[in-house]
N, C-alpha and C positions, 0 to 999 in steps of 0.2 A: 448586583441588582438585575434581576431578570425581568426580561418585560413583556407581558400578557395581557394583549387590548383586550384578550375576550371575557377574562377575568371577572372585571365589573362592568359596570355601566360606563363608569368612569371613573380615570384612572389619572389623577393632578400632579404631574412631579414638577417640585419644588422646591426653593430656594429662602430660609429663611429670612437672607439678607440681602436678597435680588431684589430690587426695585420691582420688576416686571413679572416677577412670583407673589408681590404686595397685593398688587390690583389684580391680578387672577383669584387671589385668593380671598380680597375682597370682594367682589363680585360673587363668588359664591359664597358668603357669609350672610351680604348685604342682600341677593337676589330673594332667599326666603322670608325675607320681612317686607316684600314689597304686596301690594294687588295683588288678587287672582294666581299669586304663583303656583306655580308645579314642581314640587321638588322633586331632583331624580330620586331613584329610588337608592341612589351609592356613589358618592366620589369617594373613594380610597388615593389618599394622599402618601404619596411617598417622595422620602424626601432625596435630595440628589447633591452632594457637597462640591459645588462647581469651585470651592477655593481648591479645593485637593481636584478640579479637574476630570471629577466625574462623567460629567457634559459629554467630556472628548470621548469616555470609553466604547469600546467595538457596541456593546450591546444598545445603549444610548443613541450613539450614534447612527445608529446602521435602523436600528427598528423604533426609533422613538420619535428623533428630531433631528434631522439631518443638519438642520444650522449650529446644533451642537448647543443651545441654551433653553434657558431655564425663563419663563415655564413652559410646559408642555401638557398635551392635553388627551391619552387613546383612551378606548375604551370599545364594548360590543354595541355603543349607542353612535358609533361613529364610522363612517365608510374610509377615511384615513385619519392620521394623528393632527390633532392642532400644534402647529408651533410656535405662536407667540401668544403673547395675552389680550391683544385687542380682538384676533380669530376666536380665543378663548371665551373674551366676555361676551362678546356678537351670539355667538351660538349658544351660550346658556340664558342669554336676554332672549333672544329669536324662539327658544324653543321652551323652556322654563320659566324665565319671572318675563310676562311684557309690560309689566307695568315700568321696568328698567329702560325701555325702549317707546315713552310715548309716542302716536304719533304727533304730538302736535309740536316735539320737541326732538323727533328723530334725526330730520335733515342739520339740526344745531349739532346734536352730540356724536354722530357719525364724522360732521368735517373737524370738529374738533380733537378724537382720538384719531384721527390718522396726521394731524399735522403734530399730536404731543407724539406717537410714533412714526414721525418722520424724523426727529432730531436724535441723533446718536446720544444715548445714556450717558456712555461714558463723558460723552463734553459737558459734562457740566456735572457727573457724578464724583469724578477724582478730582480732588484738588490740585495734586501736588503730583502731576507728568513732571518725569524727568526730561532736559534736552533733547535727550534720544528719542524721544517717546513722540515729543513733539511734530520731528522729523518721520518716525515712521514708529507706530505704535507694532510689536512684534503680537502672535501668537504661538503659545503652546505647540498648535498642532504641528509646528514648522521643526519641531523638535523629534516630535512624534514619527513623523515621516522618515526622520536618519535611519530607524530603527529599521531590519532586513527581513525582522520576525512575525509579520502582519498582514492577514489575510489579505487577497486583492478585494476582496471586498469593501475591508475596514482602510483600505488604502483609498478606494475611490472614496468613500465618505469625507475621510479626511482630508483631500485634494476641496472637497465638494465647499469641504467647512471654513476648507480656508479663501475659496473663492470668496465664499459672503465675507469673511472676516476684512478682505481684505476691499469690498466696498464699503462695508459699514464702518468700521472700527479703525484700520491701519490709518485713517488721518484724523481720528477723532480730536486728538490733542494739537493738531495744526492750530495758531492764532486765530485764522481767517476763520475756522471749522467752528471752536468755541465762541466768538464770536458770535456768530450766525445763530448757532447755536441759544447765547442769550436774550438776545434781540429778540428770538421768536418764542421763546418762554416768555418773555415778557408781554409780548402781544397777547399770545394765548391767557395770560394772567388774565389780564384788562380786561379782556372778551367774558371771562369767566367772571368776574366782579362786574360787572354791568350786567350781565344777566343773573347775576344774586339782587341786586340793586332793584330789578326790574319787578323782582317775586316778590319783594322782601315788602311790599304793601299789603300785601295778601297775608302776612304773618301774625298768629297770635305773638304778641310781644313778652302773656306770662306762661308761653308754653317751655316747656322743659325736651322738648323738641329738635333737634339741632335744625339748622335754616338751609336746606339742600339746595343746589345751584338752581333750581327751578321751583323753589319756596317747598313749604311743608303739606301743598296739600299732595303735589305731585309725586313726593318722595324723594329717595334716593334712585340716582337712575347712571346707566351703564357710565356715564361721563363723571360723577361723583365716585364710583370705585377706583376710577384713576387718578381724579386729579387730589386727593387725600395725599398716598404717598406720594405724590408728585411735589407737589407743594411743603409736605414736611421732608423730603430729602434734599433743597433747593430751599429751602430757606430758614430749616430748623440749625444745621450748623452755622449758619452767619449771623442767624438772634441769638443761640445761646452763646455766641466768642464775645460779643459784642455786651451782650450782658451783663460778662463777668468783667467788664472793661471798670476802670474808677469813676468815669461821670455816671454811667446809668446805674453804678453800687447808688451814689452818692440821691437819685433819683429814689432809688425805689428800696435801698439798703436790706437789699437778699430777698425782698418781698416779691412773691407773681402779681404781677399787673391787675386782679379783680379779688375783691377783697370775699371772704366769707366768717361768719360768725365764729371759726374754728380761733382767728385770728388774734380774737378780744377784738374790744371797743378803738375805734379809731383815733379816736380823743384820747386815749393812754398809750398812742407810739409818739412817744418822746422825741424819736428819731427822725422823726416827717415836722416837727416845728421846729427847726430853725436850717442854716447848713453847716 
């Protein structure tokens, strides 16, 4: 994977199953159906396999994103690379879609993506840390480093990567870490439903519209490209476990929660009159 900020405009490497490659990449799907946008003229998306550890490689590492993850953001429209996704979304709201960025709603969606990226992914993205993990969650790079065969270059990077690794991530799975961790998901939930709640008067009731955290006239804006995958990775594996449990079978017996005419007549599921 060679990498050439001058290439394009811009240049999205990514992650299809990174959380934080979701909402980068939401933002630029979502940014072109807002207001007054300006689409660049090119993001060339390339993708980068951080299970096999791509992230860590010399080239990645050294001229991409020094923190070694996914996403990232170079290109000739930029004076250095972006390397997370909230730098990500900022700068393609700021200077492409503003309507992503109201002002009458900036200072809400600014304090709220830096507190969903303040909480470590990991505490709440893996279920199942092991013991070990708990105690001290390891990185790759630490392995990486054994090796005798690597540029001083690609060595300081990787020194570099494992410093952050080792604020952000080496206690992610600590009790105390997760914890905290869900306590402030939940706040920020709350925060986020009470400001739907708040739009949600302002709504056509038979539009076909989805109801953005600041109602439908305002749109979708930089704070709804986050909190989407945030919300479906944080709560879509514990409705569907829970789902397939025997009282919610016995509730809804294999059906989705909202009916539609695909289903037949309501009055002919047999299975919904009695238990």
């Amino acid at each position: 994977m060679a990498a050439d900020p001058t290439n394009s405009e811009y240049a999205l490497y990514s992650a299809p199953f990174s959380l934080y490659s979701m909402m980068a990449l939401h933002t630029a799907l979502l940014g072109p159906l807002t207001a007054n946008a300006r689409k660049p003229k090119s993001i060339t998306l390339h993708f980068v396999h951080h299970k096999k550890n791509e992230n860590l490689g010399e080239d990645y590492l050294v001229h991409v994103n020094p923190k070694g993850q996914v996403p990232a953001m170079t290109g000739g429209a930029l004076e250095k690379p972006l390397t997370d996704s909230i730098s990500i979304t900022l700068h393609l709201a700021e200077t492409h879609y503003p309507a992503m960025l109201p002002d009458e709603h900036t200072a809400v969606i600014r304090d709220l993506l830096e507190r969903i990226h303040a909480i470590p992914g990991l505490s709440y993205s893996n279920k199942n840390p092991t013991a070990e993990m708990t105690k001290y969650n390891p990185s790759p790079v630490e392995e990486i480093l054994q090796r005798t065969d690597i540029s001083p270059e690609y060595r300081k990077a990787l020194e570099g990567k494992l410093q952050f690794h080792n604020e952000i991530n080496a206690l992610a799975f600590h009790p105390d870490v997760v914890a905290k961790a869900h306590a402030d998901l939940r706040t920020i939930f709350a925060e986020a439903v009470e400001h739907r709640q708040r739009s949600s008067g302002a709504c056509d009731k038979d539009s076909n519209l989805p109801d953005w955290t600041f109602g439908r006239k305002v749109g979708p804006t930089a704070l709804d490209s986050h909190l989407l995958p945030l919300v479906l990775r944080c709560l879509q594996r514990w409705a569907a476990a829970l789902a397939k449990g025997p009282v919610w079978q016995k509730v809804m017996h294999g059906r989705p929660t909202v009916w539609d005419a695909s289903m037949g007549p309501v009055e002919e599921m047999g299975e919904f009159m009695g238990w």
